[in-house]
N, CA and C of each residue as an Amber inpcrd file, in Angstrom:
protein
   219
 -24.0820000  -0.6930000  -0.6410000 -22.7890000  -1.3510000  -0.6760000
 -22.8570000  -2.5040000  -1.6640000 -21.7530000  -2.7510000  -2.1140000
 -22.0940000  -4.1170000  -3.3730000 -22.1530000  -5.1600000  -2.7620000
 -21.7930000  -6.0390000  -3.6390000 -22.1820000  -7.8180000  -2.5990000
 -20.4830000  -8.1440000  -3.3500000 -20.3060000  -9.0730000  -2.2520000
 -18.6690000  -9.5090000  -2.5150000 -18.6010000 -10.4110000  -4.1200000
 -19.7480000 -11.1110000  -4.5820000 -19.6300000 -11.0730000  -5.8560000
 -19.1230000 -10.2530000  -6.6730000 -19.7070000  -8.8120000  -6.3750000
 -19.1010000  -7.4730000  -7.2880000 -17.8380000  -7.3220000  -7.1340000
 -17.4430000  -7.6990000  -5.9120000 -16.0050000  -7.2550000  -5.4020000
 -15.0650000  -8.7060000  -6.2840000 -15.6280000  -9.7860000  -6.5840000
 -14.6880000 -10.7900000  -6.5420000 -13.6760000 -10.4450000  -8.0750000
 -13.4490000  -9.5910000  -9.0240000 -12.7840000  -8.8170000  -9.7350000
 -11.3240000  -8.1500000  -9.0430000 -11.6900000  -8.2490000  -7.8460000
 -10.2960000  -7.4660000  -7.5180000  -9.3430000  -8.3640000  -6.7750000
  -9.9610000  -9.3470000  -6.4140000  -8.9540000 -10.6300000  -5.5270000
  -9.7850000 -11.5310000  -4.9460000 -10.0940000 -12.4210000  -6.2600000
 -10.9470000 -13.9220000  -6.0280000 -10.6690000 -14.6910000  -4.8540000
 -11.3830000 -15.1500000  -3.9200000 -11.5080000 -16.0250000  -3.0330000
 -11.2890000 -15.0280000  -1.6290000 -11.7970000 -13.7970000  -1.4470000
 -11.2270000 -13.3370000  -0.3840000 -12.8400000 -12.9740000   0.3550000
 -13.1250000 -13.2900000   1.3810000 -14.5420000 -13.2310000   1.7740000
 -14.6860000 -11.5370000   2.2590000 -14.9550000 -10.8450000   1.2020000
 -14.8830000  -9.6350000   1.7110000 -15.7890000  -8.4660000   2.7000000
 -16.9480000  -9.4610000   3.4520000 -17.9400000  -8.6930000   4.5740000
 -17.0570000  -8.6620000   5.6950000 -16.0710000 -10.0640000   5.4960000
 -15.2010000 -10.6410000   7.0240000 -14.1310000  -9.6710000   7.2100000
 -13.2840000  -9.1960000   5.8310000 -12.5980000  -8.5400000   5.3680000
 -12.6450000  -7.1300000   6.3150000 -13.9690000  -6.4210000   5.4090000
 -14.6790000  -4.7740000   5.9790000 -14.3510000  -5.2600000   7.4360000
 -15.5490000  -6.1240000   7.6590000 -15.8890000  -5.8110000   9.0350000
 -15.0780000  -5.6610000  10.4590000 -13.7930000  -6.2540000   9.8220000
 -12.6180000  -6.7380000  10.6430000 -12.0030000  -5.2500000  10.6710000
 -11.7690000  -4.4530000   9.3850000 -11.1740000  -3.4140000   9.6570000
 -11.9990000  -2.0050000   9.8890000 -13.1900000  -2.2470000   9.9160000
 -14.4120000  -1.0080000  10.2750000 -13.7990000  -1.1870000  12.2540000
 -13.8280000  -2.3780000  12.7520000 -13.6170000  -2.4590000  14.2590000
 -11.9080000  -2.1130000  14.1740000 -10.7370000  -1.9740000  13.5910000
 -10.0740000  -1.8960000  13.9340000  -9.6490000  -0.4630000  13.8890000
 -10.5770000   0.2300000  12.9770000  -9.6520000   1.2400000  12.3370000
 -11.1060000   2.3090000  12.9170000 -12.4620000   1.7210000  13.4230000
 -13.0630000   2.7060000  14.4610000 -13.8830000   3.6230000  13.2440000
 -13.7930000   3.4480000  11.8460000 -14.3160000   3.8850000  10.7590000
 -14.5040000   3.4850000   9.4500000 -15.8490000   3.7230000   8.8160000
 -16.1360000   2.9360000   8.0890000 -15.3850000   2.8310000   6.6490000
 -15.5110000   1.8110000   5.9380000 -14.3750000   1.8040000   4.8530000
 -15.1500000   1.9620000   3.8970000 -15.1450000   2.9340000   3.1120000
 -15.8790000   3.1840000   1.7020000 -15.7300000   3.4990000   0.6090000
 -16.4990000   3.4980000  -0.3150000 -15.4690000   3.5720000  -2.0440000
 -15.4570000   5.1690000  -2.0610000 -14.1330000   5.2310000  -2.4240000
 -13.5760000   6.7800000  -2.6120000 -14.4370000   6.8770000  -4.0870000
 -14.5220000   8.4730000  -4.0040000 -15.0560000   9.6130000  -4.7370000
 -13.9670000   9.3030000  -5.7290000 -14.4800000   9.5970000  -7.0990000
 -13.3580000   9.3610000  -8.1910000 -14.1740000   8.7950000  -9.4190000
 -12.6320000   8.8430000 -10.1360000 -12.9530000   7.9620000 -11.4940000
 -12.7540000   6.3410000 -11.3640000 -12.2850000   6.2810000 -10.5670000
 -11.8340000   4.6280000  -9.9680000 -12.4630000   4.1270000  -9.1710000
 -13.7160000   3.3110000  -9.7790000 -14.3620000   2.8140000  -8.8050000
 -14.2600000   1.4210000  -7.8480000 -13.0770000   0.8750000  -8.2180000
 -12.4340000  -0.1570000  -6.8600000 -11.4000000   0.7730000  -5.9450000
 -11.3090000   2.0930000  -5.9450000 -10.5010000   2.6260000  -4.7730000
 -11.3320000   2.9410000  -3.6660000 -11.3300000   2.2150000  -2.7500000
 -11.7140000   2.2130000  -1.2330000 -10.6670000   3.7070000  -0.4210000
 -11.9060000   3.5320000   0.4590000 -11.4620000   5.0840000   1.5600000
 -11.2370000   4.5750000   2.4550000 -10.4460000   4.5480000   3.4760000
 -10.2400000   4.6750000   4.9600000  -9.6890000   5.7260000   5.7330000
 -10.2040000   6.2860000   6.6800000  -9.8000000   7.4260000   7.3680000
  -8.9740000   8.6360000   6.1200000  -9.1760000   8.3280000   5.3060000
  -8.9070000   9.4840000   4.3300000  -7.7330000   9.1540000   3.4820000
  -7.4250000   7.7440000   3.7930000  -6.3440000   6.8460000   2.7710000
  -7.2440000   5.9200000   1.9360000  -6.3470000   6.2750000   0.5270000
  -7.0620000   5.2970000  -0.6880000  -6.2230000   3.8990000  -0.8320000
  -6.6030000   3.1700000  -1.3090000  -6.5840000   1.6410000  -1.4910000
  -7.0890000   0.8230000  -2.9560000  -6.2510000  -0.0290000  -3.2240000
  -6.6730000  -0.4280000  -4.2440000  -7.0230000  -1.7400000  -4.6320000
  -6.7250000  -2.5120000  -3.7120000  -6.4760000  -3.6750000  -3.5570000
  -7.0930000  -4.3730000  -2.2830000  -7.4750000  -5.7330000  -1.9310000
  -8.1080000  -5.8290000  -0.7920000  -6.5990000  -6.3360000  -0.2410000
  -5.5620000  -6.6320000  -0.9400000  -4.0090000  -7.0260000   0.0320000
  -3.7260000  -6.2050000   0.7380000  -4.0930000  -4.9400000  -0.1790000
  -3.2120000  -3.4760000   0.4270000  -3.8200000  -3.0500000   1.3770000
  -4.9860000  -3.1160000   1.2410000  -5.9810000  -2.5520000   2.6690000
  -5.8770000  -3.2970000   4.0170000  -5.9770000  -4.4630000   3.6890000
  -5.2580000  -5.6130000   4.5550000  -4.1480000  -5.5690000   5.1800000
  -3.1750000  -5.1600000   4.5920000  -1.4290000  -4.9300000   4.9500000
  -1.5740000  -3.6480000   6.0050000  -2.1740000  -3.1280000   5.1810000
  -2.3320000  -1.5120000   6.4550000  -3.1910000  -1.4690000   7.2890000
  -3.9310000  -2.2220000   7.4500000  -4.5280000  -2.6570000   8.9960000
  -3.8210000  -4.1260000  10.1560000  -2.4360000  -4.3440000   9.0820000
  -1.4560000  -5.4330000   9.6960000  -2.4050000  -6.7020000   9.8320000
  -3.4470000  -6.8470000   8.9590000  -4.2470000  -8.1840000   9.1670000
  -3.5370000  -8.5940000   7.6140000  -3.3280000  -9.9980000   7.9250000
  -3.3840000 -10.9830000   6.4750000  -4.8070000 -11.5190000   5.3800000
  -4.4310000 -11.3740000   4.5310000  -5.5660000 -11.5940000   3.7590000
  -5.8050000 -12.3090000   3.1670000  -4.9640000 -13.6660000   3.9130000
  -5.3940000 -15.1590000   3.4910000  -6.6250000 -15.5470000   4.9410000
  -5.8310000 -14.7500000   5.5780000  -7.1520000 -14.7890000   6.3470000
  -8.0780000 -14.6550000   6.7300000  -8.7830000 -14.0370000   5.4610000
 -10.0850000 -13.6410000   4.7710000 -10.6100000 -14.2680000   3.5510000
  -9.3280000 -15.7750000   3.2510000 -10.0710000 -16.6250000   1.8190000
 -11.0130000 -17.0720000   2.6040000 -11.8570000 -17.3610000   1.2880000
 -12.8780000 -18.6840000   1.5510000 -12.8510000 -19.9170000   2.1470000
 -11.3740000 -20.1810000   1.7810000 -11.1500000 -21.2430000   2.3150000
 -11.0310000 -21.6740000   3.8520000 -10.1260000 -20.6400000   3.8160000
  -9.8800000 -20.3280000   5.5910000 -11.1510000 -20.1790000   6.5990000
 -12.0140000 -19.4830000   5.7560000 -13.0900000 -19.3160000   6.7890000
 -14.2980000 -20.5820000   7.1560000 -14.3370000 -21.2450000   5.4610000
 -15.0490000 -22.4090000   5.7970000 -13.6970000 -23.4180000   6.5450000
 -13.1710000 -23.6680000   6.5710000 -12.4040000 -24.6860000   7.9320000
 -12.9030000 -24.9800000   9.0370000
């Protein structure tokens, strides 16, 4: 799996282990980079994603509530 450094290209400041891990327990399966030519499209249950907002939105979690900021508070 990459390190959220790798990830920070797709939406700076978003702590993205807190991110996964929040929606691996919600969604009961693991979230992983889809098969492809696009290698920031994430898998879930067999839906692609492109974005850590969008993945966020469709698990109805916000994804300010996964900045950096928020979490160091």
């Amino acid at each position: 799996m990459k390190t959220a450094k790798e990830y920070s290209d797709r939406d700076p400041g978003v702590d993205v282990e807190a991110l996964l891990a929040a929606i691996n327990e919600i969604s009961e399966s693991e979230v992983r980079f889809a098969d492809g030519d696009d290698p920031n499209r994430l898998s879930v249950n067999g839906h692609d994603y492109h974005t850590w907002r969008e993945l966020a939105e469709a698990f109805e979690l916000d994804v300010h509530d996964f900045s950096v900021s928020e979490i160091n508070r």
